[in-house]
N, CA and C atoms of all chains as a GROMACS GRO file, in nm:
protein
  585
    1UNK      N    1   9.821  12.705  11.852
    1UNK     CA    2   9.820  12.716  11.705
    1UNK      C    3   9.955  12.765  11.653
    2UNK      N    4   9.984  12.857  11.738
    2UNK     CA    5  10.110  12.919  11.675
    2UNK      C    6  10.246  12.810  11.685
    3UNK      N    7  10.229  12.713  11.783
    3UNK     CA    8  10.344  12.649  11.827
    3UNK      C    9  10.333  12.530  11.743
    4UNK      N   10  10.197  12.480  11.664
    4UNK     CA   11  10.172  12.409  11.559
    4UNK      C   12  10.260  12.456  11.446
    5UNK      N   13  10.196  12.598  11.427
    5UNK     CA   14  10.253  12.649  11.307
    5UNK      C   15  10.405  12.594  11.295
    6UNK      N   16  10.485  12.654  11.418
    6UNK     CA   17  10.630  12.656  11.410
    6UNK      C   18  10.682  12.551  11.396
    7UNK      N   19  10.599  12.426  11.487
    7UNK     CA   20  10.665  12.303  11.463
    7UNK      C   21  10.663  12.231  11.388
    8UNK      N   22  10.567  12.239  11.238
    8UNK     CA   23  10.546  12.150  11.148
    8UNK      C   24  10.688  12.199  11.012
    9UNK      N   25  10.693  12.333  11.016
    9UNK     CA   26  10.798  12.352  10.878
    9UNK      C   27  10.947  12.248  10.938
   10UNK      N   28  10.962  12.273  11.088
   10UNK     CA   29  11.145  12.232  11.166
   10UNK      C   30  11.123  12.061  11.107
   11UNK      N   31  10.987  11.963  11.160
   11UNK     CA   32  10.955  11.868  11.131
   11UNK      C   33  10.953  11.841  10.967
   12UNK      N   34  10.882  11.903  10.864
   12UNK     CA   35  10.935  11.908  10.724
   12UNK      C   36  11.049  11.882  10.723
   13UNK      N   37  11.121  11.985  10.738
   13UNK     CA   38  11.293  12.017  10.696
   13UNK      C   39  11.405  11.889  10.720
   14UNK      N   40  11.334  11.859  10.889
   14UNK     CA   41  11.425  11.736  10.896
   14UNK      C   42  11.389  11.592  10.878
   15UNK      N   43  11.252  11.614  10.760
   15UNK     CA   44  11.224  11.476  10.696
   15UNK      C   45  11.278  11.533  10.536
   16UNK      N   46  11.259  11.622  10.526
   16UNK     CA   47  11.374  11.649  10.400
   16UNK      C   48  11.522  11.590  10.414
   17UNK      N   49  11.556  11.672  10.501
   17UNK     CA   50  11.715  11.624  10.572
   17UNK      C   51  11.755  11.478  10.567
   18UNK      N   52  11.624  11.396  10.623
   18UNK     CA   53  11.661  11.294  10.648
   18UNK      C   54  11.608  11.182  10.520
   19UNK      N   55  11.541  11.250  10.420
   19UNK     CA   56  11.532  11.196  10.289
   19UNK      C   57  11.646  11.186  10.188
   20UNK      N   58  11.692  11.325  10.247
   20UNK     CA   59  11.806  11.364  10.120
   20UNK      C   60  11.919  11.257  10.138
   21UNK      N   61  12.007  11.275  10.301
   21UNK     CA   62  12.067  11.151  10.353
   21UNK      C   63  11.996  11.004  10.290
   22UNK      N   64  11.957  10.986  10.283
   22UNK     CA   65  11.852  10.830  10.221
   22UNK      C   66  11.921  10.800  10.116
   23UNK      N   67  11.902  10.922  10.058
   23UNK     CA   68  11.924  10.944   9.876
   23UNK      C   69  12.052  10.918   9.871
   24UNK      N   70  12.127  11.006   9.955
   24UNK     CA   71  12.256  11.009   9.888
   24UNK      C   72  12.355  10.850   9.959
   25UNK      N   73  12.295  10.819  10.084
   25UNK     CA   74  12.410  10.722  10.140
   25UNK      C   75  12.331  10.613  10.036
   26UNK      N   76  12.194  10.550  10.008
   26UNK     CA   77  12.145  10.446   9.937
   26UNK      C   78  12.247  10.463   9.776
   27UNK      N   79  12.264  10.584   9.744
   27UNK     CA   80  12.354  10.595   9.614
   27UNK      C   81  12.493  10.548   9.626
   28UNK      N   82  12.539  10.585   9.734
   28UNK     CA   83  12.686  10.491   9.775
   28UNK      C   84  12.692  10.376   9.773
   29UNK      N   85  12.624  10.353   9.891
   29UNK     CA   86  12.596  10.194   9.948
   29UNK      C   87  12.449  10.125   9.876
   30UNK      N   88  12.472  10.002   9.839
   30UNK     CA   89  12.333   9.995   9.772
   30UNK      C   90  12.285   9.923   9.880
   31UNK      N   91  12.153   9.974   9.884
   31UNK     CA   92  12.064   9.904  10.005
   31UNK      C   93  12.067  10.016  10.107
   32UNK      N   94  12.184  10.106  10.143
   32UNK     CA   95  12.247  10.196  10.249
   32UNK      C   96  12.129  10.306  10.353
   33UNK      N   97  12.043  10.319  10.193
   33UNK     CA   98  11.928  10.427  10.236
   33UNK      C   99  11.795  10.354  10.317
   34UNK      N  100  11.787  10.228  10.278
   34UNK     CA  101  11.704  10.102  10.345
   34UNK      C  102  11.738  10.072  10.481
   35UNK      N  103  11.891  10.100  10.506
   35UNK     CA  104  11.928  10.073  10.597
   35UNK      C  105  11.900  10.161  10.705
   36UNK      N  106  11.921  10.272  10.701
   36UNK     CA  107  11.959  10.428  10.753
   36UNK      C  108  11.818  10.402  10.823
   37UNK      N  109  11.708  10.346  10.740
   37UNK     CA  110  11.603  10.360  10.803
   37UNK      C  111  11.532  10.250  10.866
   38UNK      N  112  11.634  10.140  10.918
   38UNK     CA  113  11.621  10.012  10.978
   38UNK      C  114  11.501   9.900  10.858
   39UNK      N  115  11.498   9.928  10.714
   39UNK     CA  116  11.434   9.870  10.679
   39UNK      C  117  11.552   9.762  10.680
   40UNK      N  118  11.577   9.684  10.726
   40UNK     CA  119  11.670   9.631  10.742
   40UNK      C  120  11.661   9.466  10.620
   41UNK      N  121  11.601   9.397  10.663
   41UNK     CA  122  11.552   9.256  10.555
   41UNK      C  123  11.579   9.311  10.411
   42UNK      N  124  11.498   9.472  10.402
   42UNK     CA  125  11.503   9.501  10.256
   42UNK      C  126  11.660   9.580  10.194
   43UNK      N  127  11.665   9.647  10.268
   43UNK     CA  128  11.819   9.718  10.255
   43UNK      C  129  11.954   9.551  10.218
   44UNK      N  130  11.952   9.473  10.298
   44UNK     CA  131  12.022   9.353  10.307
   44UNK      C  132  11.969   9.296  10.162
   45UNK      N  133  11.846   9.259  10.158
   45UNK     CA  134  11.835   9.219  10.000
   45UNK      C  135  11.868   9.301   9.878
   46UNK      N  136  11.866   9.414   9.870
   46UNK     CA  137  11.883   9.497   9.815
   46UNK      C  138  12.031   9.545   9.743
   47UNK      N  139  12.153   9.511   9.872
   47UNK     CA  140  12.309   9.490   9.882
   47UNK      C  141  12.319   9.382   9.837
   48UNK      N  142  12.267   9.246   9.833
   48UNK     CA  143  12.329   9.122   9.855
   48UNK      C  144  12.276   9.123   9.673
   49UNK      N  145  12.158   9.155   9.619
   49UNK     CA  146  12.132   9.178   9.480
   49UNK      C  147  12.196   9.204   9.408
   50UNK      N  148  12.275   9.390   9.447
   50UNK     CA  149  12.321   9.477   9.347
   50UNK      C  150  12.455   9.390   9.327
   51UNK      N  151  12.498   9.439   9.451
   51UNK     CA  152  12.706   9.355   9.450
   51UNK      C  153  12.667   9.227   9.383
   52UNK      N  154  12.583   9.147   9.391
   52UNK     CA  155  12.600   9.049   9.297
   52UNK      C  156  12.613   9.030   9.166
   53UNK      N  157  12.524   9.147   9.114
   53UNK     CA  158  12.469   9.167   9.002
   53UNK      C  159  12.642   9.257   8.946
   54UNK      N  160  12.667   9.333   9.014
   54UNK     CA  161  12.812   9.374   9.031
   54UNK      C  162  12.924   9.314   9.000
   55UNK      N  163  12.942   9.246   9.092
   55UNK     CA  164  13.060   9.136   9.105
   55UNK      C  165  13.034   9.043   9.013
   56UNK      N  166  12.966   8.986   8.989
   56UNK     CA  167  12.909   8.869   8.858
   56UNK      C  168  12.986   8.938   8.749
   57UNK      N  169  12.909   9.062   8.698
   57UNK     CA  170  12.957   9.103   8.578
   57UNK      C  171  13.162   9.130   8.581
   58UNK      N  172  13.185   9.167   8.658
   58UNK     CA  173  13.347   9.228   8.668
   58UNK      C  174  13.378   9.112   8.635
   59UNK      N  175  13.323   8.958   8.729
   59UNK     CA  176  13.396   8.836   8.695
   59UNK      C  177  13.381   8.790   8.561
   60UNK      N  178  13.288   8.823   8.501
   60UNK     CA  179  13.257   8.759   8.358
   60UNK      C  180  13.323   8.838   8.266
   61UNK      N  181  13.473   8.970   8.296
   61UNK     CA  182  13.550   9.021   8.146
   61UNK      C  183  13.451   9.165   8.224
   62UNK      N  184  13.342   9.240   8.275
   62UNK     CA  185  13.269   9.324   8.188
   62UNK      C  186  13.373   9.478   8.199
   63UNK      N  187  13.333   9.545   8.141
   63UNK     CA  188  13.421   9.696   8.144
   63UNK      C  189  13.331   9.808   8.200
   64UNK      N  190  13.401   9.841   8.306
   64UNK     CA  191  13.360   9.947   8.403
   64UNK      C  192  13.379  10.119   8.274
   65UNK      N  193  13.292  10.156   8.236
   65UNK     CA  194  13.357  10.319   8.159
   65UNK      C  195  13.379  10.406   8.236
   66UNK      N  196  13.455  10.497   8.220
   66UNK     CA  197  13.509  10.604   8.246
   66UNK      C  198  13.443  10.732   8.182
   67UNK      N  199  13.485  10.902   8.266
   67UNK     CA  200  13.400  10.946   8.187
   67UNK      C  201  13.471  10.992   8.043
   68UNK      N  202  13.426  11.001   7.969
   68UNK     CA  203  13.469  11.036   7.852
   68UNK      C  204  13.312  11.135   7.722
   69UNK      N  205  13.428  11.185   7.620
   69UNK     CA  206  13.303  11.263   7.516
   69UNK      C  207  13.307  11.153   7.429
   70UNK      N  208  13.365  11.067   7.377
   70UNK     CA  209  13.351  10.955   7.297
   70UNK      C  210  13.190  10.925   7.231
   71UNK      N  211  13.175  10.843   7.223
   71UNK     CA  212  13.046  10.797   7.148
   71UNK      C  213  12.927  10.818   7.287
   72UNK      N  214  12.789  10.831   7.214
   72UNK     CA  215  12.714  10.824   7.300
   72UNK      C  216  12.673  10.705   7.408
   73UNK      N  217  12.713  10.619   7.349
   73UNK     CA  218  12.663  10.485   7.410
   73UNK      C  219  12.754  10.457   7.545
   74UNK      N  220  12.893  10.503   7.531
   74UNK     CA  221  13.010  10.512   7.615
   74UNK      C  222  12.972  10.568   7.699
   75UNK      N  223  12.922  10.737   7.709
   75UNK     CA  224  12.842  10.785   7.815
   75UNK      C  225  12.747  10.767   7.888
   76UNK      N  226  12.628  10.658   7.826
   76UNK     CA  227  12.558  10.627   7.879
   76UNK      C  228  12.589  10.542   7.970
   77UNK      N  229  12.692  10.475   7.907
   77UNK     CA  230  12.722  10.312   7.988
   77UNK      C  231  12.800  10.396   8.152
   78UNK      N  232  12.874  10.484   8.097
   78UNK     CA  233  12.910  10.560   8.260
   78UNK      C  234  12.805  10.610   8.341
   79UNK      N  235  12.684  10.674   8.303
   79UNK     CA  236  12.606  10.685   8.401
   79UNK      C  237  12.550  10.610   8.442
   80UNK      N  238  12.503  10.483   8.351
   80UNK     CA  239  12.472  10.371   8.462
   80UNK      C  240  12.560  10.326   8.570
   81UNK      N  241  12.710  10.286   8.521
   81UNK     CA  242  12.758  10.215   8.647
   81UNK      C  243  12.796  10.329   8.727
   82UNK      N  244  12.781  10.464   8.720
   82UNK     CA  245  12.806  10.587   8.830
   82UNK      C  246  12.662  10.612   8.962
   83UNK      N  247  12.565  10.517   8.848
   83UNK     CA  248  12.449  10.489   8.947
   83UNK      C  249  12.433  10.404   9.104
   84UNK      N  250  12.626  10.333   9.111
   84UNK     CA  251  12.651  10.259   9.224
   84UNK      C  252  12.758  10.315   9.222
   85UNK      N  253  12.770  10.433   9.324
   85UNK     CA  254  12.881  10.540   9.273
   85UNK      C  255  12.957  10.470   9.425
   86UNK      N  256  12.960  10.395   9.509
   86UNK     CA  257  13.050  10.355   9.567
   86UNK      C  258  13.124  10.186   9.487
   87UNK      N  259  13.078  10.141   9.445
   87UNK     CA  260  13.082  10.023   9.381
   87UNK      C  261  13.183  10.087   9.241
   88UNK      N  262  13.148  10.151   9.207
   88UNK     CA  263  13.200  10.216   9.088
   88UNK      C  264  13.307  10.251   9.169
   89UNK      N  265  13.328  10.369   9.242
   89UNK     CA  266  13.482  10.395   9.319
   89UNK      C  267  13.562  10.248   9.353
   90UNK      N  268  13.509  10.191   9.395
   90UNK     CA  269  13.621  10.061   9.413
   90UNK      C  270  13.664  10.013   9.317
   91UNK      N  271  13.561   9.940   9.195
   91UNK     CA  272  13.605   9.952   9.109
   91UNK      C  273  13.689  10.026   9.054
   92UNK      N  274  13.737  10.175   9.028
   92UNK     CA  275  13.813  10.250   8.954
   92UNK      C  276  13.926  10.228   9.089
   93UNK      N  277  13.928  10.208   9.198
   93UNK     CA  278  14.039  10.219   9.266
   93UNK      C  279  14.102  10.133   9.272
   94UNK      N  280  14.049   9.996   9.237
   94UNK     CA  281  14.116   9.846   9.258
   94UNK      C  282  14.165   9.834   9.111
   95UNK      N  283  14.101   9.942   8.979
   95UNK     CA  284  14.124   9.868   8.854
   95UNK      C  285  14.097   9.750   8.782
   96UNK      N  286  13.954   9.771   8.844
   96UNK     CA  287  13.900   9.634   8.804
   96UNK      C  288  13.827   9.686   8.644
   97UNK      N  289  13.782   9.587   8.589
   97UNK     CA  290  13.679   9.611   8.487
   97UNK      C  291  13.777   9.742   8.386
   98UNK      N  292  13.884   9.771   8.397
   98UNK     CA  293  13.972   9.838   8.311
   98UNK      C  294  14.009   9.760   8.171
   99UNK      N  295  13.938   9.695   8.095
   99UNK     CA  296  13.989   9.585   8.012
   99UNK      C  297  13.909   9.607   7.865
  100UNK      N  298  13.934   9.580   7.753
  100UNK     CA  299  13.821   9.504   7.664
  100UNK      C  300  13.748   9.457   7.643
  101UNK      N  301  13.657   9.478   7.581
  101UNK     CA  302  13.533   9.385   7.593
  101UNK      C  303  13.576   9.273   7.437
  102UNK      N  304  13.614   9.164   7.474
  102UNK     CA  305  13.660   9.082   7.325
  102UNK      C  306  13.552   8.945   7.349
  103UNK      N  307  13.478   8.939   7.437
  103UNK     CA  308  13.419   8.785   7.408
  103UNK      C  309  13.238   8.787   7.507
  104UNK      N  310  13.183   8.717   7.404
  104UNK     CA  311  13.028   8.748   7.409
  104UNK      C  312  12.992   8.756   7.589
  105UNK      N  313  13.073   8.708   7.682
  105UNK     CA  314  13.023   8.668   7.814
  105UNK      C  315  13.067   8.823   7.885
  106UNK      N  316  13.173   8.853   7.834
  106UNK     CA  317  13.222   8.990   7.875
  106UNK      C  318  13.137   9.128   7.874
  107UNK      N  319  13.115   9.100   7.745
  107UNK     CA  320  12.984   9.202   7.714
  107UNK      C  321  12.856   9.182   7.799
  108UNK      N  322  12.806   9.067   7.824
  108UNK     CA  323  12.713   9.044   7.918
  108UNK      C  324  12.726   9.117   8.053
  109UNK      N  325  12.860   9.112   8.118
  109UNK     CA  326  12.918   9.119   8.239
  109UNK      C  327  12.901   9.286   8.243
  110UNK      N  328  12.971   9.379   8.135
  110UNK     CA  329  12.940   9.525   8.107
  110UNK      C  330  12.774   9.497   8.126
  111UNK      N  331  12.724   9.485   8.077
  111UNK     CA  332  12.559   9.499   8.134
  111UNK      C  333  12.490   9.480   8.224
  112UNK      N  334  12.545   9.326   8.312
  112UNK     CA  335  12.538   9.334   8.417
  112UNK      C  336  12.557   9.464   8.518
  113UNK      N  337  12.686   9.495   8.494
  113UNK     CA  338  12.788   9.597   8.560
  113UNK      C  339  12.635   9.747   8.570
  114UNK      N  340  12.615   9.810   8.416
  114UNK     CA  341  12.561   9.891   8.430
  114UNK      C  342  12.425   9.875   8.524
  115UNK      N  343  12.355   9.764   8.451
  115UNK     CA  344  12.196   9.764   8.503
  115UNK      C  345  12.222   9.790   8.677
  116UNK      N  346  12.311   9.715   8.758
  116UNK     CA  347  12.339   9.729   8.832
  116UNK      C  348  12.324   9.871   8.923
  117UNK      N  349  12.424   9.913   8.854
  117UNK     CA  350  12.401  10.082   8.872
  117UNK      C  351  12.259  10.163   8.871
  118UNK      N  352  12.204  10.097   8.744
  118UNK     CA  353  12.084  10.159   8.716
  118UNK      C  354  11.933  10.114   8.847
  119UNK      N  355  11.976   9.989   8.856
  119UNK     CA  356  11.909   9.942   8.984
  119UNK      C  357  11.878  10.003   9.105
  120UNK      N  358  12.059  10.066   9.176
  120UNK     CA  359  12.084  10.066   9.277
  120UNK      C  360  11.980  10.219   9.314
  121UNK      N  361  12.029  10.322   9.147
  121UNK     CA  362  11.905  10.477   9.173
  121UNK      C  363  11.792  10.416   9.187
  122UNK      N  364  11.730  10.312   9.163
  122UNK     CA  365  11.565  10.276   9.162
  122UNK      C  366  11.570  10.278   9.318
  123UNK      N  367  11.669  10.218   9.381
  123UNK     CA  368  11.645  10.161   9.496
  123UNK      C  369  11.671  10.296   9.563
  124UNK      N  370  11.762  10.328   9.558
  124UNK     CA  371  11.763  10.506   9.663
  124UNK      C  372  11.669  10.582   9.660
  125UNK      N  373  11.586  10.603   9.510
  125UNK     CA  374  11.490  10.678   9.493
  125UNK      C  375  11.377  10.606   9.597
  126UNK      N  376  11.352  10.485   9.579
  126UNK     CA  377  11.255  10.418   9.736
  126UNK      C  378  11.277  10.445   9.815
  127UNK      N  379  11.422  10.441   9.852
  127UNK     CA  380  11.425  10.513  10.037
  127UNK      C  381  11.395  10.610  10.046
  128UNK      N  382  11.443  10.699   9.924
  128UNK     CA  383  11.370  10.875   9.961
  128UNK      C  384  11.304  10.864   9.963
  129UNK      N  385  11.136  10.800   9.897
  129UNK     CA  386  11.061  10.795   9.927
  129UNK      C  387  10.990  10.762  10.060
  130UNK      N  388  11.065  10.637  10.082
  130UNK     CA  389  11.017  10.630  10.277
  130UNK      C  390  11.044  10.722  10.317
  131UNK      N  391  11.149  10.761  10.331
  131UNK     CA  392  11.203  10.863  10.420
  131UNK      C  393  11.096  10.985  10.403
  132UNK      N  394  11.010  11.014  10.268
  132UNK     CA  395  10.935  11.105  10.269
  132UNK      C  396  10.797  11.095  10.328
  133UNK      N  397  10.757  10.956  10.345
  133UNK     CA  398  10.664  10.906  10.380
  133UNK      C  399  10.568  10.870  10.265
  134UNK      N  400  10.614  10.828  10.155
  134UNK     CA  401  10.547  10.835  10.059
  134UNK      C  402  10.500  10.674  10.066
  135UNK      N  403  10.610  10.615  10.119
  135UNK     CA  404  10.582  10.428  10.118
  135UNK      C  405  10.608  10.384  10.211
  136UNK      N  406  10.567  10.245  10.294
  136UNK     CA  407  10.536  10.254  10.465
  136UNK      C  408  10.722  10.150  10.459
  137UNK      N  409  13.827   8.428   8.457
  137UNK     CA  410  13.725   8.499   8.426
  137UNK      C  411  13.579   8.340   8.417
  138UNK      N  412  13.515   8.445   8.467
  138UNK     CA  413  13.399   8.319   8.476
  138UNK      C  414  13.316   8.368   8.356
  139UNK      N  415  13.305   8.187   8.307
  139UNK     CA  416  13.189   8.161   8.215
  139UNK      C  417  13.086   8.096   8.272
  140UNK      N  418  12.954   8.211   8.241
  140UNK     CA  419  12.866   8.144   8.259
  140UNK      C  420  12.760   8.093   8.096
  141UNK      N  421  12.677   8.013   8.162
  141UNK     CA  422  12.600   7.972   8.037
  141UNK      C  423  12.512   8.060   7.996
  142UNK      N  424  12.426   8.110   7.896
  142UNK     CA  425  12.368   8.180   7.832
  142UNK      C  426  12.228   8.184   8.017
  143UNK      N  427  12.215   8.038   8.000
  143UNK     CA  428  12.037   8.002   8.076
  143UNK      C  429  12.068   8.078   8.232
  144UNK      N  430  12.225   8.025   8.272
  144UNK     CA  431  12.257   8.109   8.417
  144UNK      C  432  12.261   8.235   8.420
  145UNK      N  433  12.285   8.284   8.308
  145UNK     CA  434  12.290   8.421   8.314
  145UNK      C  435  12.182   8.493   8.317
  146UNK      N  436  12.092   8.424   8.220
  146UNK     CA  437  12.002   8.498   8.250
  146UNK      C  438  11.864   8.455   8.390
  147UNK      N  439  11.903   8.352   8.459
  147UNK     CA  440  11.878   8.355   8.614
  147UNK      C  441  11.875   8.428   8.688
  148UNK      N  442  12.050   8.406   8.729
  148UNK     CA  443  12.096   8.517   8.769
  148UNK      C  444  12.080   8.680   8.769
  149UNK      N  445  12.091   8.689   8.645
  149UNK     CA  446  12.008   8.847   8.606
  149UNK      C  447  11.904   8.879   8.696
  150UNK      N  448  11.773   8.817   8.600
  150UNK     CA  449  11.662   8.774   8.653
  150UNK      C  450  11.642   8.790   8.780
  151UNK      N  451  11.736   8.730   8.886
  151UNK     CA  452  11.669   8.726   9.023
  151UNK      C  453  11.715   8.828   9.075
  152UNK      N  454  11.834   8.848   9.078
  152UNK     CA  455  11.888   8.989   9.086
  152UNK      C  456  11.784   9.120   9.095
  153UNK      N  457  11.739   9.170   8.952
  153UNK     CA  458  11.646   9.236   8.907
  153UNK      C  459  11.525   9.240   8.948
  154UNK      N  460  11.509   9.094   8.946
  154UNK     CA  461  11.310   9.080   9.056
  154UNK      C  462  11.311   9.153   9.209
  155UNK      N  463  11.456   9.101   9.270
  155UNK     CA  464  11.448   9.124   9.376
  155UNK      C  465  11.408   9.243   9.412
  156UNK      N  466  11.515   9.369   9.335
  156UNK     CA  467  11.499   9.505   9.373
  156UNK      C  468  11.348   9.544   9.258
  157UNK      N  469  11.329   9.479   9.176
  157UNK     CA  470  11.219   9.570   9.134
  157UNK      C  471  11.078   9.492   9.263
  158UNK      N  472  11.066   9.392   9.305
  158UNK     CA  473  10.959   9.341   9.424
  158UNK      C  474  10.952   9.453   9.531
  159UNK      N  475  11.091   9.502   9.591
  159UNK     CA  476  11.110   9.573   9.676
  159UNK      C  477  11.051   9.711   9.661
  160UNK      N  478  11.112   9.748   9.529
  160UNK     CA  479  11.085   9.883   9.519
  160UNK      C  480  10.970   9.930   9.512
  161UNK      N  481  10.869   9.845   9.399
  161UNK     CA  482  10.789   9.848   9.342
  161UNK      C  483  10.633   9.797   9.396
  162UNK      N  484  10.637   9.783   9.518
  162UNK     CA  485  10.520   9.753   9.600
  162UNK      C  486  10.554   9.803   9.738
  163UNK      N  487  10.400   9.802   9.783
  163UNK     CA  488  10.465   9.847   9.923
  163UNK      C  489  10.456   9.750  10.081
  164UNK      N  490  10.326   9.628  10.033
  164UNK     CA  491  10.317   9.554  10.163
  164UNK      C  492  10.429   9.411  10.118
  165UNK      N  493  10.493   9.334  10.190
  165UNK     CA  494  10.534   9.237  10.179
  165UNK      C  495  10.516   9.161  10.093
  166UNK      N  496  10.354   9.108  10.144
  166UNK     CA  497  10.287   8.998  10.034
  166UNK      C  498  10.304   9.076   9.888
  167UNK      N  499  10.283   9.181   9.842
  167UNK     CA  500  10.235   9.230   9.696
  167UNK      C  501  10.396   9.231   9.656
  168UNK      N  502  10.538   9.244   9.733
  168UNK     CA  503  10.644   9.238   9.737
  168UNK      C  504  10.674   9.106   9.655
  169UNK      N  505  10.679   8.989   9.742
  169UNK     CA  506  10.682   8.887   9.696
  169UNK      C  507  10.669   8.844   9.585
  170UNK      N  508  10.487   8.854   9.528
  170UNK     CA  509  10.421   8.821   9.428
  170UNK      C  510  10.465   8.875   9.322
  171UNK      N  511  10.499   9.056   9.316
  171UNK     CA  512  10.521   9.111   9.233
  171UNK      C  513  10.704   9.034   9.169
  172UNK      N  514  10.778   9.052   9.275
  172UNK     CA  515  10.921   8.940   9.272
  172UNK      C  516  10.925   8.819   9.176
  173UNK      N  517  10.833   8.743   9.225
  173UNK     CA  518  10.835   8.641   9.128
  173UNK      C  519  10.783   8.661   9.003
  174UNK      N  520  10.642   8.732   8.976
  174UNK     CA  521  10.608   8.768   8.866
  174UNK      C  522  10.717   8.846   8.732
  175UNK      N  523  10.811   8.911   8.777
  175UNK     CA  524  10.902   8.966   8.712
  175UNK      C  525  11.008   8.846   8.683
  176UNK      N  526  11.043   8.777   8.759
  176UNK     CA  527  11.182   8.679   8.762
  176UNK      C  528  11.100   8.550   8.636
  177UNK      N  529  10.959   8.561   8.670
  177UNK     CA  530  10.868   8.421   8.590
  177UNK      C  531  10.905   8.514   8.442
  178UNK      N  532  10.868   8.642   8.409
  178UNK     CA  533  10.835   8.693   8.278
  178UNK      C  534  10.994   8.713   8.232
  179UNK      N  535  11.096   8.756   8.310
  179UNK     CA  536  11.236   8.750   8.209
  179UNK      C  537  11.302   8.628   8.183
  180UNK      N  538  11.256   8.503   8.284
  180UNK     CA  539  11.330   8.405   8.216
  180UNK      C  540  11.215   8.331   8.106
  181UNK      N  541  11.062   8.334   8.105
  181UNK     CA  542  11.023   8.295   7.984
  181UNK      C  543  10.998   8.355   7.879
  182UNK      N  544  11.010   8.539   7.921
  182UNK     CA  545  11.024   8.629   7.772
  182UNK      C  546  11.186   8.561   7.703
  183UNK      N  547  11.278   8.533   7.812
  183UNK     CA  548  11.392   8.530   7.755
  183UNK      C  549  11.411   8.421   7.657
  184UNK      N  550  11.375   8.330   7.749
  184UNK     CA  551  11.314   8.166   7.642
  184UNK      C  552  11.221   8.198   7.559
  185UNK      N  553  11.154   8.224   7.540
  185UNK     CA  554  11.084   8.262   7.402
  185UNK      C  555  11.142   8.360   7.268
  186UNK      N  556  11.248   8.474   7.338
  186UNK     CA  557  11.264   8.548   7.246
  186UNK      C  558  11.401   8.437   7.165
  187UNK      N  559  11.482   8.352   7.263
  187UNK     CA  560  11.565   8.310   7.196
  187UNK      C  561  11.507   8.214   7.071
  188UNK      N  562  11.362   8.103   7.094
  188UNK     CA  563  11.330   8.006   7.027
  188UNK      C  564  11.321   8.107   6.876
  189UNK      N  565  11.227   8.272   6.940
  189UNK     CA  566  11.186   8.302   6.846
  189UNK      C  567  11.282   8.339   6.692
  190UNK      N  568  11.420   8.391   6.759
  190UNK     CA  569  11.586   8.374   6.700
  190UNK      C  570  11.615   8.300   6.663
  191UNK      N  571  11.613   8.156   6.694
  191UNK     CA  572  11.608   8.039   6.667
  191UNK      C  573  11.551   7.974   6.510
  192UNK      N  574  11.426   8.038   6.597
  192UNK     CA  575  11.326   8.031   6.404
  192UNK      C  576  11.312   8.076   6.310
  193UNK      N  577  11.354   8.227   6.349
  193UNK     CA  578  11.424   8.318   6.246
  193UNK      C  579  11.519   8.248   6.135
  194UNK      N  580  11.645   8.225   6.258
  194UNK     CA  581  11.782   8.194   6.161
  194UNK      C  582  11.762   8.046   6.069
  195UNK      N  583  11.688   7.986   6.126
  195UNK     CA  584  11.625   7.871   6.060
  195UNK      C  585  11.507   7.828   5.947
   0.00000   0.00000   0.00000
């Protein structure tokens, strides 16, 4: 009983541990946290989605934001695409999506860009969840 | 810079979006799938509909 006791909190901790990891590499890498945990088919769909959904928009004009106090909408639009916070780093490192938004397809592409982001937390928040055992 | 058409875009979107919400949003394969397409079927004919409905508006 006692060796029950002891071994179930160490077992917790390192499905915490290994949730939190989920969370945070699936937030880098999209799909990453799918991966970590050999969901492999889904993690791969998951990457091949977001970067698309990604890359589509950059190609179509869209504008990556920065952070800024500016208008509210400006901020929002940064936490979405900070929601593919490795995708977003390349972006800011390559200087992509640094531009204007002047023509209706561009603006599309900024939305693309964000939802993207906004996607990729849906998808990390699932792996934490596997990882918690919440979904098989 | 790529142009796409209004209808690809919103495909594209679309499948994009089904994909990870199928994934996320169910948990056996099959209900994966179903749920996948069911989302990708409702944004490209909400999308077609909301445009006709714009359409009829401005008209």
């Amino acid at each position: 009983m006692a060796t029950r006791a002891q071994a179930t909190p160490q077992t917790n901790s390192e499905r915490n541990t290994r949730a939190l990891l989920a969370l945070i590499v699936g937030w880098i890498i999209p799909g990453g946290g799918h991966l970590l945990q050999r969901r492999w088919l889904r993690g791969a769909l998951i990457f091949i989605a977001i970067t698309t959904l990604f890359f589509t928009g950059l190609a179509m004009g869209g504008k990556i934001y920065s952070l800024n106090t500016g208008e509210l909408l400006d901020m929002l639009g940064f936490v979405g695409d900070l929601g593919a916070a490795g995708l977003y780093a390349l972006a800011r490192i390559a200087g992509w999506g640094d531009v204007a938004v002047q023509v209706v397809t561009a603006d599309y592409g900024t939305k693309f860009i964000v939802v993207a982001g906004l996607l990729n937390i849906v998808a990390a928040v699932d792996a934490h969840g596997i990882a918690m055992g919440k979904k098989a | 810079m790529m142009h796409l058409s209004h209808l690809s875009a919103v495909l594209l979107f679309s499948l994009c979006v089904s994909v990870v919400f199928g994934i996320t949003q169910r948990t056996t394969p099959r209900e994966m799938v179903r749920y996948g397409l069911f989302c990708f079927v409702l944004f490209v004919v909400g999308a077609i509909v909301a445009g006709w409905v714009m359409f009829l508006i401005r008209h």
